[in-house]
C-alpha positions in Angstrom: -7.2 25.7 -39.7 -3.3 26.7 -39.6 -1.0 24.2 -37.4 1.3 25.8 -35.2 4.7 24.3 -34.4 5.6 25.0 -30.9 8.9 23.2 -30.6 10.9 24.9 -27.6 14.5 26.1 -28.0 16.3 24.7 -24.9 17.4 21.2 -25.4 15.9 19.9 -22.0 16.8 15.8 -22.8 19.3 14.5 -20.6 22.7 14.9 -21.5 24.5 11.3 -21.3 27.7 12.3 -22.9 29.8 11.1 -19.9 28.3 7.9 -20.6 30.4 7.1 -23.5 33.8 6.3 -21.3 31.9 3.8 -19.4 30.5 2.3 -22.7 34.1 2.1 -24.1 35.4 0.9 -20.8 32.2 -1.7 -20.9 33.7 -3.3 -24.2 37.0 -3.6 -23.2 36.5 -5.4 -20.5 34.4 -7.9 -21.2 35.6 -8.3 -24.4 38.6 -9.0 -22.7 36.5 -11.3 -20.1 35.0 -13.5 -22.9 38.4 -14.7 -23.9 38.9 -15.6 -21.2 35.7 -17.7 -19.8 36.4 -19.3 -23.1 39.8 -20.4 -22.7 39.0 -21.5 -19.2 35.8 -23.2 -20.2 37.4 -25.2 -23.1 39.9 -26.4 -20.7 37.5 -26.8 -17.4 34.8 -28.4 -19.8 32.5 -26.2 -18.0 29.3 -25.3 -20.2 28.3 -22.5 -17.5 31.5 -20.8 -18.4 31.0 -21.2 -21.7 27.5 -20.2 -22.0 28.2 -17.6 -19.4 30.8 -16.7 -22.4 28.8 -16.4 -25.1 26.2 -14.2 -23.1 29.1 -11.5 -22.3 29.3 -11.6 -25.8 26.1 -11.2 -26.4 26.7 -8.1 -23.5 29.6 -6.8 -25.6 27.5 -6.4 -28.9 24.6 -4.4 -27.0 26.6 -2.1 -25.3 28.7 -1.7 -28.7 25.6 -0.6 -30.5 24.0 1.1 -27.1 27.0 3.2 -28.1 26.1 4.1 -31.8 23.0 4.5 -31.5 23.9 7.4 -28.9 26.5 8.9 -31.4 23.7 8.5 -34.7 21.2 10.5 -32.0 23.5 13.5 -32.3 23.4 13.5 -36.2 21.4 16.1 -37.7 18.3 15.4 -39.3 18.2 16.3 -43.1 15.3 15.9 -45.8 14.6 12.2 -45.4 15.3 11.9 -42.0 13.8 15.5 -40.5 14.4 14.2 -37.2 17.7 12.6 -37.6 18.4 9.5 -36.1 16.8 9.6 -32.7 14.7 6.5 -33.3 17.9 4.3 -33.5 18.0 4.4 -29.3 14.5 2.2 -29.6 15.5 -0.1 -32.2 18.6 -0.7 -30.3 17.5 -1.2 -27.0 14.4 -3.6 -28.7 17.5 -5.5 -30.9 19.4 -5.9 -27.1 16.4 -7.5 -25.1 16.3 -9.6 -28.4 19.5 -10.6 -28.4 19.5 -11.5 -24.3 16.3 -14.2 -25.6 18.0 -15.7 -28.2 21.2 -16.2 -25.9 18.6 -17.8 -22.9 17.3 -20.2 -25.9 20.9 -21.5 -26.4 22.0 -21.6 -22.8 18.6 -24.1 -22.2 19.7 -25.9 -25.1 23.4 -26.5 -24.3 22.7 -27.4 -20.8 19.6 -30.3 -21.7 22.4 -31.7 -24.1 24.9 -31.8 -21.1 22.1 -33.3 -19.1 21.9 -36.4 -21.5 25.8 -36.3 -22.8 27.4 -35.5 -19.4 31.0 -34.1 -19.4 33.9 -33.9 -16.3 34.0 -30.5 -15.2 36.9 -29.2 -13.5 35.0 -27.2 -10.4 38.1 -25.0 -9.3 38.7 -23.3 -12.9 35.1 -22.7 -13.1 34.7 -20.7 -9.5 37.9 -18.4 -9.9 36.8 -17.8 -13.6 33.8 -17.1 -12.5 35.0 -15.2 -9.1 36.5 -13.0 -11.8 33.6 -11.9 -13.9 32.1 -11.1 -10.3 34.7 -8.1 -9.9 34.1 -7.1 -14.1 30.5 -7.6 -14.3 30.0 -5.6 -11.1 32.4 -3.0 -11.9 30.5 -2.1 -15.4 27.1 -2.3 -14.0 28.8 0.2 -11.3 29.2 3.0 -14.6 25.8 3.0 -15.4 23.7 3.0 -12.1 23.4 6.7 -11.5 21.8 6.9 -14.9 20.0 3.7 -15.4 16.5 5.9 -15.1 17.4 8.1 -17.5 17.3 6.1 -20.5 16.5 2.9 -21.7 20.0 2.1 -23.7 21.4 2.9 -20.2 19.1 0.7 -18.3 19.5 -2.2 -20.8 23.0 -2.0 -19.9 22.9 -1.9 -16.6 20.7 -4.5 -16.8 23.3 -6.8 -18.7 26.0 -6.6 -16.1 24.3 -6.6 -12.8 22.6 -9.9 -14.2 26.1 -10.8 -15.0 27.4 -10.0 -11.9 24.9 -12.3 -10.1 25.3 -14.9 -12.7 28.6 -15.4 -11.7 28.2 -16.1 -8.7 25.8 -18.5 -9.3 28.6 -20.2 -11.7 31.1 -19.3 -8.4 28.9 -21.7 -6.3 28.5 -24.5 -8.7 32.4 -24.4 -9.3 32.6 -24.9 -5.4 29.9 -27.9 -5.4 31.5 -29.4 -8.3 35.0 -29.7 -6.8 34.3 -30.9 -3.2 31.6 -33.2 -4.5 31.7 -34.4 -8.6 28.5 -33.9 -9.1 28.7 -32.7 -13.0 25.3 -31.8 -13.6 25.2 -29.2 -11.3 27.1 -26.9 -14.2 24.3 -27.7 -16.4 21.4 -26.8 -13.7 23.1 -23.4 -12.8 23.0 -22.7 -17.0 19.3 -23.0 -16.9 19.4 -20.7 -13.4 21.5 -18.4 -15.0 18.8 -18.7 -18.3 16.0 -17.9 -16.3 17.3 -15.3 -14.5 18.4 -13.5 -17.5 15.2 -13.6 -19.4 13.2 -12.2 -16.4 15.8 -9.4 -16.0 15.0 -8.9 -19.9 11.5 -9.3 -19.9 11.0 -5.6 -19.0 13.5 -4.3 -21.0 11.6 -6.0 -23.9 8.0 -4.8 -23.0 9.6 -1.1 -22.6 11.6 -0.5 -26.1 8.5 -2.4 -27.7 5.8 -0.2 -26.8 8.1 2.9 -28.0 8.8 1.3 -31.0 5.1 1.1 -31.5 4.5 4.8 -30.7 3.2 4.0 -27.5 2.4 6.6 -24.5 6.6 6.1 -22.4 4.8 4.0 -19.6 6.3 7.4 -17.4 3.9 9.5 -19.0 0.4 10.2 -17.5 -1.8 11.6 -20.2 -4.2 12.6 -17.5 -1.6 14.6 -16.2 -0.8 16.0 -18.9 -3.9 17.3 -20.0 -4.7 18.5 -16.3 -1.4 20.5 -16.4 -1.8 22.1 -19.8 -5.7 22.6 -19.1 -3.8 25.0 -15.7 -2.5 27.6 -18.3 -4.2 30.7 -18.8 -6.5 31.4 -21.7 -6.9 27.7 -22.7 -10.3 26.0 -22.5 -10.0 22.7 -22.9 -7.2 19.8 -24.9 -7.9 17.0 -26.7 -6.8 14.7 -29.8 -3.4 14.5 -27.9 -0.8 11.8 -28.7 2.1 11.4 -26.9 5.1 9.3 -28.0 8.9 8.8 -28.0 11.3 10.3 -30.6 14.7 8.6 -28.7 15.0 6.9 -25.3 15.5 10.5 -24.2 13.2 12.9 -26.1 9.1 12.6 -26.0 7.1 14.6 -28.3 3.3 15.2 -28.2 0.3 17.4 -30.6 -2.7 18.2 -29.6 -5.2 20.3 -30.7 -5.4 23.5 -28.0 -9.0 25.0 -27.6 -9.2 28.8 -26.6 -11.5 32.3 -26.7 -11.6 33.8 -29.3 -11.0 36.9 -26.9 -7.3 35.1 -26.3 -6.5 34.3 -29.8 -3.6 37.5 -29.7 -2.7 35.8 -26.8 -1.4 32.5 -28.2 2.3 32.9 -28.3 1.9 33.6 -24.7 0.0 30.7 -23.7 2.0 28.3 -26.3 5.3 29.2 -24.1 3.9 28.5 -20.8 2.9 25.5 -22.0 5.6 24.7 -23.2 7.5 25.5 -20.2 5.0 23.3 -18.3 5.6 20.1 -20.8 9.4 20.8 -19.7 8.7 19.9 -16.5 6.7 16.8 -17.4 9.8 15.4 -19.6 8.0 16.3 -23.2 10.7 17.8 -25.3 9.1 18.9 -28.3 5.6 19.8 -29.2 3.0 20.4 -31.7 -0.4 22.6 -31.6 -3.3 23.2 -33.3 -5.2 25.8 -32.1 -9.7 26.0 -32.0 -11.5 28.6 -31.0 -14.0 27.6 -28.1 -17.1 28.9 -30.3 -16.0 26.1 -33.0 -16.5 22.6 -33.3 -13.6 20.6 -33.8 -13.6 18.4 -37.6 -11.4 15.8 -37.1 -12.7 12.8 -35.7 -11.6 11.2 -32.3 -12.0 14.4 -30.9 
């Protein structure tokens, strides 16, 4: 039986183009931020501000390739890549939730070592430092909050710096404890605070870009739904062998095989653009039919 292709022509994904200014203006920031906490942190002797450091870092790489892998998923595909390089959103936003673990594993580390070797930290440094990254971190989260939903690349970011944001203040307060009472280790506890709170803010983010990089059903999607709304269209019987999975962080793409009369076969064009009309509306981008006539039985398995 013929497969029909019934991949719309409006581009219905959302457009995140004005995105890339607050990406650029991301980097440059706290690019310009981790100099500094390191400067300060070598000078203050302050492990928070230097772990706090090395996780802006860490920030500054993901929004960096949050950034190409936006500008590869405009490329056009070609013959070994026929759907261009959509997929790289995943991979990136999977690589950042990755990189935010391995960057809690050397924070814990770091701050059990200061635990044993203690070190004088210079509490005052530490809070205005930190004050600082209150007014960066919270400023960058700022450009991404009206489209955190939209994508995951965007969320992961947003993610990053209002984590940050509260991060610092957490390293703001154990500057202040530090100075007024010398108690050293305090910088090491908040470094496991700020560890914690960083790897349940990623947790999510790692659970989400997993399951699309395994092909899973966007955990937004409702195949019940789905089926119920397609099964609404005029002329079709019944759906089933549907899959539905992610080409980006912004497009979703199912196929399924669409039962109908045999009296409604000259019909199909018809009911393959209302459907695809109502997939618009459910955020599925691009789909794929084959179409059975009611009086057949269907030879695929998992039907």
């Amino acid at each position: 039986m013929a497969h029909d292709h019934s991949h719309h022509h409006h581009d219905h994904a959302p457009k995140l183009d004005h995105l890339n200014a607050a990406f650029i203006w991301g980097i440059v920031l706290n690019s310009a931020f981790v100099v500094i906490e390191v400067i300060y942190g070598l000078i203050s002797g302050s492990l928070s501000l230097l772990t706090d450091a090395g996780h802006n870092l860490s920030d500054v790489a993901s929004l960096a390739l949050a950034l190409l892998a936006f500008k590869l998923a405009k490329a056009k595909s070609n013959k070994d890549y026929t759907y261009g390089y959509k997929r790289s959103t995943i991979i990136v936003s999977f690589f950042n939730a990755m990189i935010l673990i391995v960057a809690v594993g050397f924070i814990v580390y770091e701050a059990v070592m200061r635990f044993i070797h203690p070190e004088p930290v210079a509490g005052a440094t530490v809070a205005w430092v930190a004050f600082a990254g209150i007014a960066v971190n919270g400023f960058t989260a700022w450009l991404f909050i009206k489209d955190k939903d939209t994508d995951l690349n965007v969320k992961g970011a947003y993610l990053h710096m209002a984590v940050d944001a509260i991060v610092s203040l957490g390293v703001v307060v154990s500057g202040i404890i530090i100075y007024f009472t010398h108690l050293t280790w305090v910088d090491s506890a908040v470094s496991i605070i700020i560890g914690i709170v960083i790897l349940t803010g990623t947790w999510n983010l790692l659970k989400d870009s997993l399951r699309l990089e395994m092909d899973g059903v966007p955990k937004e999607m409702d195949l019940k739904k789905i089926k119920a709304e397609l099964i609404k269209a005029e002329g079709v019987v019944d759906i089933h062998h549907m899959h539905v999975w992610a080409l980006s962080t912004t497009e979703n793409a199912l196929t399924a095989h669409l039962v109908v009369s045999p009296d409604n076969i000259q019909k199909f064009d018809a009911i393959k653009h209302d459907l695809r009309h109502r997939l618009e509306h459910l955020s599925i981008n691009h789909s794929t039919f084959e179409p059975e006539f009611s009086n057949e039985k269907c030879g695929q398995p998992d039907c």
